[in-house]
C-alpha positions as CSV (number, residue, x, y, z in Angstrom):
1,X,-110.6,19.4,61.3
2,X,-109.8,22.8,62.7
3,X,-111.7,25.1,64.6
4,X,-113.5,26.7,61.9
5,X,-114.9,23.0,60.5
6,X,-116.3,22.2,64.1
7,X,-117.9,25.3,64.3
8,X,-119.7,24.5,60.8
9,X,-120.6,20.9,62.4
10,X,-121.9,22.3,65.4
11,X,-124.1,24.5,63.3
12,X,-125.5,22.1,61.2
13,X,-126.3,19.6,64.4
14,X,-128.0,22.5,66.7
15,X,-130.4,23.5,63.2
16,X,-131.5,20.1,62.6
17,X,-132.2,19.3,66.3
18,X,-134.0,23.0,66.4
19,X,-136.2,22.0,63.3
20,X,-137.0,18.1,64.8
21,X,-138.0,19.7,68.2
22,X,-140.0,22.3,66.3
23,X,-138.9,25.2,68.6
24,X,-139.3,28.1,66.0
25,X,-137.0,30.1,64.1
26,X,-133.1,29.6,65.3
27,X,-131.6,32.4,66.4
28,X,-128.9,34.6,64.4
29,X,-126.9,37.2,65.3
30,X,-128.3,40.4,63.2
31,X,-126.0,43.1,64.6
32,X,-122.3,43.4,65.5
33,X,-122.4,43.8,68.9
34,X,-122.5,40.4,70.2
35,X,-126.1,40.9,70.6
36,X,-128.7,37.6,69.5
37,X,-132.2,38.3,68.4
38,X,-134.8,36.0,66.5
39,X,-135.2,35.8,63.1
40,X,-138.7,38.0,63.4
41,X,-137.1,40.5,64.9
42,X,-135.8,41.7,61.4
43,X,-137.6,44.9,60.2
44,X,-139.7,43.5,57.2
45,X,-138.8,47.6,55.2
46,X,-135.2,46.5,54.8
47,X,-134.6,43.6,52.1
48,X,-131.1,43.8,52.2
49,X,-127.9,45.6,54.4
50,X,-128.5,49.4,53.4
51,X,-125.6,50.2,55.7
52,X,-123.7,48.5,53.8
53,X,-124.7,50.1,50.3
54,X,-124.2,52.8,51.8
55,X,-120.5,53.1,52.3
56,X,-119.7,51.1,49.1
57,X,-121.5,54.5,47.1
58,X,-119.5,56.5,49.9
59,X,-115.9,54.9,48.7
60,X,-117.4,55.2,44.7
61,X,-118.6,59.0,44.8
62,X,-114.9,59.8,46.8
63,X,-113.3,57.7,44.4
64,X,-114.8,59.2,41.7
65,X,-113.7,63.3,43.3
66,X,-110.1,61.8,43.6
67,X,-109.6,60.7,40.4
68,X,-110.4,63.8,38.6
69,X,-108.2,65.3,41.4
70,X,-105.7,63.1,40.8
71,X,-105.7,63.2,36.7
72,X,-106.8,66.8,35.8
73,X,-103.2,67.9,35.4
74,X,-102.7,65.2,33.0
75,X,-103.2,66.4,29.8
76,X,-99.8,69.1,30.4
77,X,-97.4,66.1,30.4
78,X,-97.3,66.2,26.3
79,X,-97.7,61.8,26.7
80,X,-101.1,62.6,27.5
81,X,-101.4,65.7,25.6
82,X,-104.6,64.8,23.6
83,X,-106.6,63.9,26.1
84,X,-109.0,66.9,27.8
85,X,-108.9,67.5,31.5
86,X,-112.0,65.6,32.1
87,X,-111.3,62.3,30.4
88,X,-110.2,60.2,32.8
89,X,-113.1,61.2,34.9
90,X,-115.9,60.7,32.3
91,X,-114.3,57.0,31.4
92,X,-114.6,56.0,35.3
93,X,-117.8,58.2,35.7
94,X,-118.7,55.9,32.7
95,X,-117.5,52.8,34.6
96,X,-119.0,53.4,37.3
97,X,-122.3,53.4,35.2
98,X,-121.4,50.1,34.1
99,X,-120.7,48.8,36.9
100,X,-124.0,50.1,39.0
101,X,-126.2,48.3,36.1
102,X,-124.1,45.0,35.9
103,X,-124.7,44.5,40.1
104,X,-128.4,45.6,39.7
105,X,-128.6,42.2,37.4
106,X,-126.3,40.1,39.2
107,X,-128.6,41.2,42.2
108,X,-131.5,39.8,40.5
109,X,-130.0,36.2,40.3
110,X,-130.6,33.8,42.9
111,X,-127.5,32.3,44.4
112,X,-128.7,29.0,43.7
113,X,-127.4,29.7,39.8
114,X,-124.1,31.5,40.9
115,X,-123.7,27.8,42.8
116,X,-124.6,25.9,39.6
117,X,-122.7,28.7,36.7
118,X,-119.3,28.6,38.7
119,X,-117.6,25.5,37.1
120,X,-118.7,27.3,33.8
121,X,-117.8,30.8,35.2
122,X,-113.8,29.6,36.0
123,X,-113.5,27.8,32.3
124,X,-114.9,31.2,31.2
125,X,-111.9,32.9,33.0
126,X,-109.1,30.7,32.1
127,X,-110.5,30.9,28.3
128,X,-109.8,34.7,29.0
129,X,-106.4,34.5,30.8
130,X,-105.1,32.6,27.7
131,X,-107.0,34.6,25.2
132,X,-105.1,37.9,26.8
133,X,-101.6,36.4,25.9
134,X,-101.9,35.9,21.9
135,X,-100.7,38.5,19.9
136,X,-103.1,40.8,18.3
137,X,-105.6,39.9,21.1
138,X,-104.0,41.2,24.2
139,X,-103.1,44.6,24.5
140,X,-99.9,45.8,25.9
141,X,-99.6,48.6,28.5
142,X,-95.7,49.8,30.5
143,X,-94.9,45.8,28.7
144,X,-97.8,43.8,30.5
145,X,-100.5,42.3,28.4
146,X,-103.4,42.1,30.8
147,X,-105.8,43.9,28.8
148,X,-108.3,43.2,26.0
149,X,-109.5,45.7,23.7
150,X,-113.5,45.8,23.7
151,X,-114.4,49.1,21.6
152,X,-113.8,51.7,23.3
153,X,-112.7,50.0,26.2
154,X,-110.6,47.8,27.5
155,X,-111.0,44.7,29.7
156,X,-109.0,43.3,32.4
157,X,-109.6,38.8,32.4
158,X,-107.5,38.8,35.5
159,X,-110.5,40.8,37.4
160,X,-113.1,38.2,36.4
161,X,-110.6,34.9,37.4
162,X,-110.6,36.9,40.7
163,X,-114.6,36.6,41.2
164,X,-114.3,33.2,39.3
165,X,-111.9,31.4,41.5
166,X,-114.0,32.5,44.1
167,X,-116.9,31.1,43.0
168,X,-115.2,28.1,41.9
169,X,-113.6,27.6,45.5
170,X,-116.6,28.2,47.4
171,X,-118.6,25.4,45.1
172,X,-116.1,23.5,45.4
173,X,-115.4,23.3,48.9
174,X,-119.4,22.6,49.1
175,X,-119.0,19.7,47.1
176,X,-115.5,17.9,48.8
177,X,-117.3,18.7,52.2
178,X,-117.2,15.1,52.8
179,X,-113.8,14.3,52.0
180,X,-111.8,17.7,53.5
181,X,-109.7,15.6,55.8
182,X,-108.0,13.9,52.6
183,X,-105.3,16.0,51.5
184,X,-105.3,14.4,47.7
185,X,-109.0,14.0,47.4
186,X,-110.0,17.5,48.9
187,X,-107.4,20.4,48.2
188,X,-105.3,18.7,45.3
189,X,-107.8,19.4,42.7
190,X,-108.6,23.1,43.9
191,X,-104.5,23.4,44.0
192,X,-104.1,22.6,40.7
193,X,-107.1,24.9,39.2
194,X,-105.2,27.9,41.0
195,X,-102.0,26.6,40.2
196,X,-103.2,26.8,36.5
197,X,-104.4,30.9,37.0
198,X,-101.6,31.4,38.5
199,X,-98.9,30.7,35.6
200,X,-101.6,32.4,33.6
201,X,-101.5,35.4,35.4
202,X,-97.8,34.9,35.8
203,X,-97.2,34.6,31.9
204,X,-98.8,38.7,31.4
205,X,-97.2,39.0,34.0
206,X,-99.5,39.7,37.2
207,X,-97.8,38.5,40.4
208,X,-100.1,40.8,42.4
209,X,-103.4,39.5,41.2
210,X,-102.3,35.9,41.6
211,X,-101.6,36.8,44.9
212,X,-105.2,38.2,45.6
213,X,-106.6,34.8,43.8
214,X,-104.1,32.7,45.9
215,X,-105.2,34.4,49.2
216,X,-108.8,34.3,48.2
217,X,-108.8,30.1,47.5
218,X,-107.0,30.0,50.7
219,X,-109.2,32.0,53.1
220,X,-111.8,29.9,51.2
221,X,-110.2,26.7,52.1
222,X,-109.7,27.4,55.4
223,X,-113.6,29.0,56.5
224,X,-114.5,25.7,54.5
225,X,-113.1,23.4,57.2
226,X,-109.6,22.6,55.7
227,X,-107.6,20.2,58.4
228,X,-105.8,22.7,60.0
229,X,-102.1,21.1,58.9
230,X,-103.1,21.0,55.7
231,X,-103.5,24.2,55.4
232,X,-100.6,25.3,56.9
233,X,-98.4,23.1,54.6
234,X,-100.4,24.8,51.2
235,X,-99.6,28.1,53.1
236,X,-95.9,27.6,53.3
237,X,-95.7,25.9,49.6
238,X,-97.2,29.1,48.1
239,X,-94.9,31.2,50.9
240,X,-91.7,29.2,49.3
241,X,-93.5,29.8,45.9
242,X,-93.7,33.6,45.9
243,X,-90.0,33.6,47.6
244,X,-88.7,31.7,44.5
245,X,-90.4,34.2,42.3
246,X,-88.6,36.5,43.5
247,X,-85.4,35.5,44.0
248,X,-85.1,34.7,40.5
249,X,-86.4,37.4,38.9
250,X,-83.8,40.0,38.6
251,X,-86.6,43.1,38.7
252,X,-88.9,41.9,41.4
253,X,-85.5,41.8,43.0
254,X,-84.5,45.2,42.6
255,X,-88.4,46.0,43.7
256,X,-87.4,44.2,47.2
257,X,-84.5,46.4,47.3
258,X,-85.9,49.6,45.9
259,X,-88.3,48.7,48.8
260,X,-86.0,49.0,51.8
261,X,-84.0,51.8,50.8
262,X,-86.4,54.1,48.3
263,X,-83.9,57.3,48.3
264,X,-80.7,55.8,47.7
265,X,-79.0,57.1,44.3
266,X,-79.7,53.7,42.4
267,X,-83.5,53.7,43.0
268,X,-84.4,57.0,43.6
269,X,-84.9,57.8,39.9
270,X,-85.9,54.1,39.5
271,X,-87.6,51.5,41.4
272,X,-88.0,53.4,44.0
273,X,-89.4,56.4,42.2
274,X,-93.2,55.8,43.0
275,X,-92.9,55.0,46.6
276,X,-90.4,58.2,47.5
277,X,-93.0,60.4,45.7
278,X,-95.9,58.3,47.6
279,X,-94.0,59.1,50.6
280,X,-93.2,62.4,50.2
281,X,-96.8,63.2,49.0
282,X,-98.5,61.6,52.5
283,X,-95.6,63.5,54.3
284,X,-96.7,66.7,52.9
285,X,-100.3,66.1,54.3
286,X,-99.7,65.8,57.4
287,X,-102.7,65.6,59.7
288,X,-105.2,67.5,57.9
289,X,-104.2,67.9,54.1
290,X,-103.4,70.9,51.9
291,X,-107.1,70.7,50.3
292,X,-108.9,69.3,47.6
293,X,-107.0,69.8,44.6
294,X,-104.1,71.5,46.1
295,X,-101.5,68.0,45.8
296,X,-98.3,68.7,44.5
297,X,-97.0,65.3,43.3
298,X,-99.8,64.7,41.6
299,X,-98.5,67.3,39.1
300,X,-96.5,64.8,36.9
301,X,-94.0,63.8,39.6
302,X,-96.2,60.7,41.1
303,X,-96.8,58.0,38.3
304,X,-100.1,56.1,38.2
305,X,-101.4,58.8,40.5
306,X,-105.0,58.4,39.9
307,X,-104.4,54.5,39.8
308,X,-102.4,52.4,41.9
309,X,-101.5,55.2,44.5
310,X,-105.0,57.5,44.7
311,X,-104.1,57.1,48.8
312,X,-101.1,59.2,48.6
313,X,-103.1,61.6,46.7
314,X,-105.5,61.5,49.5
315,X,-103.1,61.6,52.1
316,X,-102.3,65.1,50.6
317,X,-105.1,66.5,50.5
318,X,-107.3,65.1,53.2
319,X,-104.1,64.4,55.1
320,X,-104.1,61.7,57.9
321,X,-107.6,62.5,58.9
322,X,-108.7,61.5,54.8
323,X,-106.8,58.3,55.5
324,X,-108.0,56.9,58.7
325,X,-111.5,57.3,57.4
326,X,-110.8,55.4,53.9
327,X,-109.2,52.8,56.0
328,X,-111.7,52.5,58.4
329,X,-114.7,52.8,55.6
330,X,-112.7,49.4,54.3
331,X,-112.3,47.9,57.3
332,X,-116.2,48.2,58.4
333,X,-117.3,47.1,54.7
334,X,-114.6,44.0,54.9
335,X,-116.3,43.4,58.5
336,X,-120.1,43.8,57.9
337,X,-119.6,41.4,54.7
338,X,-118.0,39.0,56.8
339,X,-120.6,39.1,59.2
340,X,-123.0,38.6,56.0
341,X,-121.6,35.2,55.2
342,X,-121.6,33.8,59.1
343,X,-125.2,34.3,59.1
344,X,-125.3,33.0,55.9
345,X,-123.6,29.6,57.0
346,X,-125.7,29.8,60.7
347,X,-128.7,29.0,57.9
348,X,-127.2,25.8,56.7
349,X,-126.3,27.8,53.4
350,X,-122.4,27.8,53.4
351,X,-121.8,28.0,49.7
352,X,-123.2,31.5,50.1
353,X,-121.4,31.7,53.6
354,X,-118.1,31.4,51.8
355,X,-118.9,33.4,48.6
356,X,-120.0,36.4,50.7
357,X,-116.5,35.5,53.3
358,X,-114.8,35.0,50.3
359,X,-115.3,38.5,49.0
360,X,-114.5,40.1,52.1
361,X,-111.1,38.3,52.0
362,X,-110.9,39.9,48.5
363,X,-111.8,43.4,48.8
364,X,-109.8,43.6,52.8
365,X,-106.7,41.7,51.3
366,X,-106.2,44.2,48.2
367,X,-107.0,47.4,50.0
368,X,-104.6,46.4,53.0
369,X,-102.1,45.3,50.4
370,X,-102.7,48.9,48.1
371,X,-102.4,51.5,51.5
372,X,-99.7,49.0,52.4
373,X,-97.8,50.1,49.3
374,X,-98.9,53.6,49.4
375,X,-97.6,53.8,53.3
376,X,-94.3,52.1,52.3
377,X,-95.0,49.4,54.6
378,X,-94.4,47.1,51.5
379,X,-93.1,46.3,48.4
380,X,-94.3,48.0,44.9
381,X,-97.5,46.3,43.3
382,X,-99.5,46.9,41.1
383,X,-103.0,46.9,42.6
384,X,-105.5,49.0,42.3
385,X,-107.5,50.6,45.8
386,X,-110.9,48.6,45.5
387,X,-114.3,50.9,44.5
388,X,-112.0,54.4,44.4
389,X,-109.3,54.1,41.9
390,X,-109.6,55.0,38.6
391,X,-110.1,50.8,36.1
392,X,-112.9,49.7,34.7
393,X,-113.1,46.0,34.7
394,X,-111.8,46.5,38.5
395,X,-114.9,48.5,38.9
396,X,-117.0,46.8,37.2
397,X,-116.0,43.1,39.0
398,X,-115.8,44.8,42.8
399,X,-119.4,45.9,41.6
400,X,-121.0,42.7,41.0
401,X,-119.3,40.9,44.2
402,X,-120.6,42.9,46.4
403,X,-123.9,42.6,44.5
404,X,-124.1,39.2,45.1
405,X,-123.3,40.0,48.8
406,X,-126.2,41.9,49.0
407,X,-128.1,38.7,47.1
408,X,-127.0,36.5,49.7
409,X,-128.0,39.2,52.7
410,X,-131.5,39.5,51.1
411,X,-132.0,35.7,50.5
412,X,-130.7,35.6,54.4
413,X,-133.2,37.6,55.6
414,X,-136.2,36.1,53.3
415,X,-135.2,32.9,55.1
416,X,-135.1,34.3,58.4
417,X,-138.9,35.8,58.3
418,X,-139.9,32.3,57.2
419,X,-140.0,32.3,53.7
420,X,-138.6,30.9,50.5
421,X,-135.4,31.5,48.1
């Protein structure tokens, strides 16, 4: 059992020897500054973390301004000729819409039926993944099919297997609690299921999202009291996994390569087309940007501009100053959700403990790996910057998780003044 799993124990014993001696409510850490109150010192006004809602409409309204930033020159490239200057904006304005109503609803549902919905939830999703391969059913885009046409829109499965194998995992790991120590009995199972999304995912293809799944069941595994070796030998399967992936694919290949040497003559024009422009877009920001609206590259030289790499288009215009802030807006919503889910578990509930943790592996892991990308201090993928950049069933998924973050914070707190969930 590693560190994490004793911790958990040690929980568990100190609550139940709290509630026997009949000492009173047992203390959790409200704030993050390593300061301890009681549970009634916990303003009754706030239901749920309004910090927290506030930067996640902070990172959509700025989201929202760099999009139409980032596609208003659009319609001149005669590709996109038929679409007005605003469209891209009123589809994720749209979106965003959505989204806002789909997490007021999922707030409304207890955790309780997320716990009992997510074997149901993951069939769901792998129902979806194959659905998005046949012919006629998935739509292609650049020679993915990851999409499926719904009206006007179009849906992304991969989003919701994101959500669903977190779900799944933290169930899951609820219900092996017992056995965690076996490898067979405890992590063989969940291995599979992954294993299973993963050639889905693969098949569209998708490496980046399986990625993000693959890190998510992981940091789930782990928080959920995974023996430490364990662990380590899943990590370095799935390490030798993504390796082999790419050594024998000729084009993730040239990606690597196109990676660590962007301006040579072979990749310049090719792989390495986005990141040189990403680069050269940040670089022409410097510390304090040219101004809203003023980019350059954004002006048909930097693909997917309003997509995967809306951080170089705010590295230009809000320079290194608009940078630091987005990342340090992520880092303190990745933090405080963290924080959600250990007082979450400190209350005996750790299938909401590792839901809310498991969603703040999700939303730190794809941001870190989309500035990573941006910076050039990795490989091209093709992942979107979570809450700001322009997709709707990215949107619209990010949405409900961290609705059901705010579920678990408000059931926390319910809890904490003495009542019931």
């Amino acid at each position: 059992m590693n560190a994490w799993g004793h911790t958990l124990s040690g929980w568990f014993s100190l609550r139940r020897a709290v509630g026997a001696a009949g000492i009173g409510p047992l203390p959790v850490q409200l704030g993050g500054r390593g300061s301890f109150a009681t549970t009634t010192d916990v303003p009754q006004t706030r239901g749920f973390d309004q910090p927290l809602v506030w930067v996640v409409v902070a990172l959509l309204l700025w989201g929202m301004v760099m999009v139409y930033s980032a596609s208003i020159a659009m319609p001149d490239n005669p590709k996109f000729a038929k679409y007005t200057h605003t469209y891209f904006l009123v589809r994720h304005a749209m979106w965003v819409l959505i989204a806002f109503v789909a997490a007021l609803m999922a707030f409304q549902i207890p955790v309780a039926t997320w716990e009992k919905t997510a074997p149901w939830l993951f069939v769901a999703s792998l129902v979806l993944l194959i659905a998005v391969l046949i012919p006629g059913v998935g739509k292609v885009v650049y020679g993915a099919r990851r999409w499926i046409s719904i009206g006007p829109f179009s849906f992304q499965p991969s989003e919701l297997a994101k959500f669903a194998v977190l779900l799944y995992a933290a169930d899951y790991m609820v219900r092996k609690m017992d056995v965690k120590e076996r490898f067979f009995r405890a992590v063989m199972p969940m291995a599979l299921a992954v294993a299973v999304v993963g050639l889905l995912l693969l098949a569209e293809p998708d490496m980046g999202g399986f990625m993000v799944i693959a890190v998510i069941a992981m940091g789930i595994l782990f928080l959920g009291g995974v023996n430490a070796r364990m662990f380590f030998l899943i990590a370095s399967i799935l390490v030798v996994a993504f390796a082999l992936m790419i050594a024998l694919s000729e084009w993730r290949r040239e990606r690597i390569f196109a990676y660590l040497d962007p301006w040579t003559e072979k990749y310049a024009l090719g792989k390495g087309y986005q990141l040189s422009h990403s680069l050269i877009a940040i670089g022409r920001g410097e510390i304090f940007g040219v101004g809203l609206g003023g980019s350059v590259e954004k002006l048909h030289w930097l693909p997917e501009a309003h997509t995967d790499f809306l951080l170089a288009v705010i590295g230009e215009e809000f320079g290194l100053v608009g940078v630091v802030i987005v990342i340090g807006l992520f880092l303190w919503l990745t933090r405080r959700i963290m924080h959600i889910g250990r007082q979450a578990i400190a209350l005996d509930r750790v299938f909401a403990g590792l839901t809310a943790q498991g969603v703040g592996i999700w939303m730190g892991f794809q941001s870190f790996i989309n500035m990573g990308v941006n910076l050039g201090a990795l490989p091209t993928k093709g992942l979107t910057l979570p809450l700001m950049s322009y997709g709707g069933s990215a949107i619209l998924m990010n949405m409900i998780a961290i609705a059901v973050v705010l579920r678990i914070d408000y059931e926390n707190r319910q809890l904490m003044h003495g009542g019931r969930i």
